[in-house]
Phi, psi and omega in degrees: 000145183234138173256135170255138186285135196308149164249351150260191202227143140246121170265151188173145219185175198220154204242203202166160155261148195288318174265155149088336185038030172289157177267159174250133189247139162085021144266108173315104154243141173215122196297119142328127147081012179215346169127192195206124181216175209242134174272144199290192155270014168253030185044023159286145155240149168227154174221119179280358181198132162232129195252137191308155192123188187259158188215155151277131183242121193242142151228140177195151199210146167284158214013054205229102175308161167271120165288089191225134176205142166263153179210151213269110189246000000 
């Protein structure tokens, strides 16, 4: 039997305010090269396949500084 090692990630995650640690419903996030979903109202997100390597992660929103940093999957 041979197992094969995955080439993707799933990510998921939840999005918060800095004070207060509340979750935020309705902030866009979005993987360079993989898509974009809208956070719940418990402030969850999910992306079910990410292909492994660095990605840019943008979040943005109303009344939401635009967020973007890469990260490594």
């Amino acid at each position: 039997m041979r197992v094969e090692q995955r080439t993707d990630s799933e990510f998921a995650g939840v999005v918060r305010t800095r004070s207060g640690r509340r979750p935020v419903a309705g902030v866009t996030v979005a993987v360079e090269g993989v898509g974009s979903t809208d956070t719940d109202a418990a402030g969850r997100f999910h992306f079910a396949s990410v292909s492994t390597g660095r990605h840019a992660v943008t979040l943005r929103g109303p009344r939401l500084t635009e967020v973007r940093a890469a990260e490594g999957f």
